[in-house]
C-alpha positions in Angstrom: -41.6 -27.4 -172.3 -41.7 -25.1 -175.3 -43.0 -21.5 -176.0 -44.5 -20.1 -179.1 -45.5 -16.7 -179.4 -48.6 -16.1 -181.2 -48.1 -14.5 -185.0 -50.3 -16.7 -186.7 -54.4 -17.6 -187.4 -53.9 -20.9 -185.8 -51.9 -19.9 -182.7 -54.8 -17.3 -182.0 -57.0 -20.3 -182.6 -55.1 -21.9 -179.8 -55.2 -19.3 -177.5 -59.1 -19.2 -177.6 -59.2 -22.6 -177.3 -57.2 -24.3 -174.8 -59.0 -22.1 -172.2 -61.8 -24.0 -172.9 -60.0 -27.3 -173.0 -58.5 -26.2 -169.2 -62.1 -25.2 -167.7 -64.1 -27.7 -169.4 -65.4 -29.4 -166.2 -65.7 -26.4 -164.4 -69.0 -25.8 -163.9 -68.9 -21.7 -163.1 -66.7 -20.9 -165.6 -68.5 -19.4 -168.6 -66.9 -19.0 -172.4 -66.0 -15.2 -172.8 -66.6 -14.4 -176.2 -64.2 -15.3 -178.5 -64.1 -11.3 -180.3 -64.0 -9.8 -176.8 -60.7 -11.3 -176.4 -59.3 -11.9 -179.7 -60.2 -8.0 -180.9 -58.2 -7.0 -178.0 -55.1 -7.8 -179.8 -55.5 -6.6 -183.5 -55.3 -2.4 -184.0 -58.3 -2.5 -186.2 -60.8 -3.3 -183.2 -58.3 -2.0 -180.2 -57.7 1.5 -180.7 -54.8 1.6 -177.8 -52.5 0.4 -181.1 -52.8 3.5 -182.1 -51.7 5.3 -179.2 -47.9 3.6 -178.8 -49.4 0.3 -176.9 -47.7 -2.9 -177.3 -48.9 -6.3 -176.7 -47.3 -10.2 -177.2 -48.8 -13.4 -176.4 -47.3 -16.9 -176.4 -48.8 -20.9 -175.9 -46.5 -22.8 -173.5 -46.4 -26.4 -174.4 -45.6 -30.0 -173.2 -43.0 -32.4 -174.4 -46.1 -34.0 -176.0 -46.9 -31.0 -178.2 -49.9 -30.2 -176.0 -50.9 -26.8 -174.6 -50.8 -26.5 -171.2 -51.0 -22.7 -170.2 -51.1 -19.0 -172.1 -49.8 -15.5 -171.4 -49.7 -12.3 -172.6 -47.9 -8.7 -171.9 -48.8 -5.3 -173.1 -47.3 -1.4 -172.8 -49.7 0.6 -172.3 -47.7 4.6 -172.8 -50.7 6.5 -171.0 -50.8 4.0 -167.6 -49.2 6.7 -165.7 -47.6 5.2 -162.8 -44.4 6.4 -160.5 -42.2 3.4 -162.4 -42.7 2.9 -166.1 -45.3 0.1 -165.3 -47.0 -3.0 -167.6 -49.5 -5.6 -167.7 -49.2 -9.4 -168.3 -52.9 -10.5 -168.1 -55.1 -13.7 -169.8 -53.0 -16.0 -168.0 -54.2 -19.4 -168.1 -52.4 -22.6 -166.8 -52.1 -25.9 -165.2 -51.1 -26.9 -161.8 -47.8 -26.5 -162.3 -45.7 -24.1 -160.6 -42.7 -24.5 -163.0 -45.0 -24.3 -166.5 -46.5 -21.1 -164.7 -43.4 -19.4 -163.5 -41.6 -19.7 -167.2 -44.9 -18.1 -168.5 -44.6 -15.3 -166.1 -40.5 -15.0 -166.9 -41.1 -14.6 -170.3 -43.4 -11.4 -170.0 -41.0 -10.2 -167.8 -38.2 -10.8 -169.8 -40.1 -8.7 -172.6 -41.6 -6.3 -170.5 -38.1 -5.2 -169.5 -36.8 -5.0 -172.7 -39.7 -2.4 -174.0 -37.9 -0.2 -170.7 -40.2 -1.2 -168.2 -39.4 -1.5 -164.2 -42.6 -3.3 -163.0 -45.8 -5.5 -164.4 -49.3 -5.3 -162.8 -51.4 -8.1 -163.1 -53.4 -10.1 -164.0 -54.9 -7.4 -165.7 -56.3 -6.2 -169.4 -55.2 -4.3 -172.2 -57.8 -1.9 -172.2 -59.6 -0.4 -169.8 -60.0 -1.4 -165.8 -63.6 -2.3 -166.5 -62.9 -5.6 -168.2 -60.6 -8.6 -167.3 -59.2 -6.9 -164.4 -57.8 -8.8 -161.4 -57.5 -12.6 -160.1 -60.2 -13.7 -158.5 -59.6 -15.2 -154.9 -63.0 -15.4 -153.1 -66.3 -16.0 -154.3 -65.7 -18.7 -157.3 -69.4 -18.5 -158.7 -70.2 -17.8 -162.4 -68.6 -14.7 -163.4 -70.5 -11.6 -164.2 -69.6 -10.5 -168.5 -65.8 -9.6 -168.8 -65.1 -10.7 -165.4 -62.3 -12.9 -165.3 -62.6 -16.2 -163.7 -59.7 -18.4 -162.2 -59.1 -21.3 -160.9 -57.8 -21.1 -157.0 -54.5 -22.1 -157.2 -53.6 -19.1 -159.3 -53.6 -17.1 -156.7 -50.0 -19.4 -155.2 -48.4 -18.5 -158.5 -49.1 -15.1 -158.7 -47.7 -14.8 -154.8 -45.6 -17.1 -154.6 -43.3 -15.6 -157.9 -43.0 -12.2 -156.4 -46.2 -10.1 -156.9 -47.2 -8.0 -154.1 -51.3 -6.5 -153.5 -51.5 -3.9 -155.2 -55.5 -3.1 -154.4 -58.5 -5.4 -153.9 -61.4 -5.4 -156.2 -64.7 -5.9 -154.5 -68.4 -7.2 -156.0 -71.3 -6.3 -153.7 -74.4 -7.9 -154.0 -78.0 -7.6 -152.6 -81.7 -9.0 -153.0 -83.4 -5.7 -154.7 -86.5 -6.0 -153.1 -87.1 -6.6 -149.5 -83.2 -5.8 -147.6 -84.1 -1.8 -146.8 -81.6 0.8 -146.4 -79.3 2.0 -143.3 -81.7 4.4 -141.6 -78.8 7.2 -141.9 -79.1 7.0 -145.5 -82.9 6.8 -145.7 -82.7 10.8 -143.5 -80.1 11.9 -145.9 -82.2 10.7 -148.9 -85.2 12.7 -147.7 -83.6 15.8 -146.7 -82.0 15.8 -150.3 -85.5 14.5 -152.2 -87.4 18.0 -150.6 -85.2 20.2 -151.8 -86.8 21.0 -154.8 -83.8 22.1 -156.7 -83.3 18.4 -157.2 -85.2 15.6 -159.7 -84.5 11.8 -160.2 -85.5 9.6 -163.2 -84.5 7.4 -165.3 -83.7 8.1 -169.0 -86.0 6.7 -171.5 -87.5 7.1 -175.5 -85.0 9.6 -177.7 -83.7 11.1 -174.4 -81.8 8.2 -174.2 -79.5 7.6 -177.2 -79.3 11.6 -178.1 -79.2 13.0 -174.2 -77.7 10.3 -172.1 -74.6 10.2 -173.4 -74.0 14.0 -172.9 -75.0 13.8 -169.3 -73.1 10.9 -168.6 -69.8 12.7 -170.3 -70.7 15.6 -167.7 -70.8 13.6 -164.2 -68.1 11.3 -165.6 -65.6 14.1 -166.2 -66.4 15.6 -163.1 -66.3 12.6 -161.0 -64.3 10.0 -162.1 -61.7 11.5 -164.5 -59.1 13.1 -162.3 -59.2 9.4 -160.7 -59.3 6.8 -163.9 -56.3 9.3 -165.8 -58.5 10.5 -168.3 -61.8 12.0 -169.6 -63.7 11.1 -172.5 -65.6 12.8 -175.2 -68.9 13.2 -176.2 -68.0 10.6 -179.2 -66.7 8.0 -176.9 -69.8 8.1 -174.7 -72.2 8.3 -177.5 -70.1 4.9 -178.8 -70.8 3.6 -175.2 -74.4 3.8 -175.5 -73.9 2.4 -178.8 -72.8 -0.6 -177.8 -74.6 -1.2 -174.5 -77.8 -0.4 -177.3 -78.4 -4.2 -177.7 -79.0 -5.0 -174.3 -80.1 -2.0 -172.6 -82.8 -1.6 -170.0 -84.3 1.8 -169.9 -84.9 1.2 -166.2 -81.6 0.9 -165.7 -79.9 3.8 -166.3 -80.8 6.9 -163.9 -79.7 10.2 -163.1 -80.0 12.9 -160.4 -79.9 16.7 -161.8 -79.7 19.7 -159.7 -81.7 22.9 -161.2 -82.0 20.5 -164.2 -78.2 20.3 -164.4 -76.8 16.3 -164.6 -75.6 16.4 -161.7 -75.1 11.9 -160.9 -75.9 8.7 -162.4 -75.9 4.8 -162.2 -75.8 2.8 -165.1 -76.7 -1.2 -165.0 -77.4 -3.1 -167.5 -79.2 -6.8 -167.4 -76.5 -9.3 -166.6 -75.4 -10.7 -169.5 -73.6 -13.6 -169.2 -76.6 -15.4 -167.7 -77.6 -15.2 -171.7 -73.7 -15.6 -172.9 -73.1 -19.2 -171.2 -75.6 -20.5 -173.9 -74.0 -19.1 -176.9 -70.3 -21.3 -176.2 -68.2 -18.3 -177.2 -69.7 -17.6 -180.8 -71.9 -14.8 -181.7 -72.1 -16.2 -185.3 -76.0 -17.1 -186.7 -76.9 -19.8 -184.5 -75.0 -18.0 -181.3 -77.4 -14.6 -182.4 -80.4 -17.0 -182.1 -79.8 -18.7 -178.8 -78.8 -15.2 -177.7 -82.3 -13.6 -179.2 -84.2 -17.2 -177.7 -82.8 -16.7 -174.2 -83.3 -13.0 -174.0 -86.8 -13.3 -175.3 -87.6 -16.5 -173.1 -85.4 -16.7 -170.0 -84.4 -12.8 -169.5 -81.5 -12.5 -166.7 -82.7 -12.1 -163.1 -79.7 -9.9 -162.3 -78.7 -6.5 -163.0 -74.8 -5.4 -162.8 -74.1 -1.9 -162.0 -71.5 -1.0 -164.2 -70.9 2.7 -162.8 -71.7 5.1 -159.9 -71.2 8.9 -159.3 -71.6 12.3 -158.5 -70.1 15.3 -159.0 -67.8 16.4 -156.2 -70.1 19.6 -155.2 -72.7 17.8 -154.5 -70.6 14.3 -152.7 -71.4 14.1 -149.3 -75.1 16.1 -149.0 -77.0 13.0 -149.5 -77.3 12.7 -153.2 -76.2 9.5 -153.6 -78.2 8.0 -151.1 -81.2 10.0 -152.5 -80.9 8.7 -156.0 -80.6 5.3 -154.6 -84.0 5.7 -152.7 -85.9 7.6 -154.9 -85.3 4.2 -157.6 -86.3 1.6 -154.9 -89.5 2.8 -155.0 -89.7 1.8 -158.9 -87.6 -1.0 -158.7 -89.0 -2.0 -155.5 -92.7 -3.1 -157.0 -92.9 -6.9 -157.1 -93.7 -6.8 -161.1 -89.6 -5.2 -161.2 -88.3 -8.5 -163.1 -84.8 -8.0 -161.5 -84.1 -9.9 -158.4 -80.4 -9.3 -157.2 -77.9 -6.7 -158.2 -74.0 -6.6 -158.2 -72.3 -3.6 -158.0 -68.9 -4.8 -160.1 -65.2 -2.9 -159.8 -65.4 -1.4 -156.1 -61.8 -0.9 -155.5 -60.5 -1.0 -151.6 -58.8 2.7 -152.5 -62.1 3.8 -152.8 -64.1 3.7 -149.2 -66.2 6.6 -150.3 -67.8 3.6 -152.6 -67.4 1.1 -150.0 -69.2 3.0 -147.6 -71.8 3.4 -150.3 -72.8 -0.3 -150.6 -72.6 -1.1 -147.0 -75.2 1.8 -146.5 -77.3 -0.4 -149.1 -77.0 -3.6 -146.8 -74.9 -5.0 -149.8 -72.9 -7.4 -148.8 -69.3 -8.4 -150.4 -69.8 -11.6 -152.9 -66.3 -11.4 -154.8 -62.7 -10.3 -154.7 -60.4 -10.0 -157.2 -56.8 -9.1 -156.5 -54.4 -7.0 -158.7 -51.0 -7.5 -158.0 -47.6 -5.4 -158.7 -43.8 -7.0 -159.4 -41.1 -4.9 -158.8 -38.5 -5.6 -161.0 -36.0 -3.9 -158.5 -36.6 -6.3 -155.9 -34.9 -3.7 -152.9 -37.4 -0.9 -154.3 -39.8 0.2 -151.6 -43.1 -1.3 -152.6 -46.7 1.2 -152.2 -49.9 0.0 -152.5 -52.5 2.0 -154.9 -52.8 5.2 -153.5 -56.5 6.1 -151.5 -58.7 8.1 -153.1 -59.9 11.2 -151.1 
């Protein structure tokens, strides 16, 4: 076997590519887009470059000259960890236990040499939202820029050394029809008499020039403490930005308190029921079938992205108010959405889990994240609960 680390036009080529060679049979694997992955490792479209991050790849292989699995490893300077800690991630590889442990050696073997003591993976080089975890349970088609595996992944990754670090759950649940936990349902109406409070969804010009601020608000106040870092009002109006394309007005919605922002979810149309037409390529013809399918066969599923309130107003029934208050849109037979998943609920966070369960949502997926030690006597923790 033979390993050649990517430097060149055709070895990214490569990379892309014998992916779609590996999974070609598979019928629940979908094609990520080629730029989601390939911008990932060039500074001008991955602005982590910029910051001190660090990323190789390499192609492992055969004696025949063929390609028969991929890796790559990245330094991330702002993942704050106890142990200087990186990623190897976009692992892809045949049944082969020997092919796979050489790939995982040789992200090691640089890892360590950049001064680090452990690897997380399989994991992005980015944020958590995207490409994050091995899935173990639930092999149906992935929801956009969640990975997909094949089974016996999960052997390798255990089997070399790498320990649970947390668990990544998706929820799902039928939007119409399930109910609510009758606990939540009191909570949500105690909360939706108090006048001081309103729900609605954001819509018109409130959307691109106010959403943004309010999400920058909860998000700060909810989530940053947790994720390592807050972001701007720049960064969320680029958010917004983006998601512009595909965006549902009746899927973003927010609570305020004395018309303060005070919680929000934001979903968006499930993508990727769209993306598996398009075979990777958003060039002209991938922009048409994309513009055909949304036009003529719109997705049936919505994917929440993000969930949260600010901390002075967890635990008084706000969450389960803003939930209620948008069944009773979403709940009208003419709603064109059928299922929702609520992607990325980590097993550190019960508050969340608790959450779904009060929906009647049900777990669909895992994903596992996994930590190596590279001092194998070094007392291993898992991720630490959030309170």
């Amino acid at each position: 076997m033979k390993l050649i680390e990517v430097t060149t036009p055709a070895h990214q080529k490569e990379f892309i590519e014998m992916a779609v060679r590996l999974y070609k049979n598979e019928k629940n694997w979908i094609r990520p887009l080629d730029k989601d992955i390939e911008g990932l490792f060039h500074p001008e479209t991955n602005k982590l470059f910029r910051n001190g991050a660090k990323a190789r790849r390499w192609l492992l292989q055969d004696d025949k000259g063929q390609t028969i699995g991929r890796v790559a490893a990245f330094v991330n300077p702002k993942m704050k960890e106890k142990q200087p800690t990186g990623g190897v991630g976009f692992f892809e590889c045949i049944d082969n236990q020997e092919a796979a442990f050489l790939l995982l050696d040789t992200a090691k073997a640089w890892l360590q040499s950049e001064g680090m003591e452990a690897m997380d993976g399989p994991i992005n080089f980015g944020e958590r939202d995207k490409w994050w975890g091995l899935l173990v349970d639930g092999f149906s088609e992935p929801n956009y820029n969640m990975p997909w595996n094949f089974p016996y992944y999960q052997k390798f990754f255990e089997d070399y050394g790498f320990q649970l670090y947390f668990k990544q759950y998706t929820y799902m649940r039928p939007v119409q029809d399930l109910g609510f936990d009758e606990k939540m349902i009191h909570r949500a109406n105690t909360i939706m008499a108090n006048p001081d409070y309103s729900f609605r969804y954001i819509k018109g010009k409130e959307l691109q020039e106010k959403a943004p601020e309010y999400f920058m608000t909860v998000y700060n106040k909810a989530w940053a403490r947790h994720m390592g870092k807050s972001i701007s009002l720049k960064e969320a109006q680029l958010m917004f930005g983006k998601m512009k394309p595909i965006i549902d007005p009746r899927l973003i919605y927010f609570a305020f308190h004395k018309g303060e922002p005070v919680g929000f979810f934001i979903q968006i149309p499930e993508i990727n029921q769209i993306f598996k037409h398009v075979n990777g390529k958003m060039d002209l013809i991938g922009k048409l079938k994309f513009l055909w399918y949304k036009t003529f066969f719109p997705p049936n599923k919505m994917l929440g992205l993000v969930f949260g309130v600010v901390p002075e107003h967890q635990g008084k029934g706000v969450e389960s108010a803003m939930i209620i208050s948008y069944d009773k849109m979403s709940g009208k037979s003419s709603f064109p959405y059928k299922t929702i998943e609520m992607n990325w609920i980590g097993d550190f966070n019960p508050k969340m889990m608790r959450v779904c369960e009060q929906l009647l949502a049900t777990i669909y997926k895992t994903h596992h994240t996994y930590r190596y030690l590279f001092d194998r006597e070094k007392p291993f923790e898992r991720h630490p609960i959030f309170d």
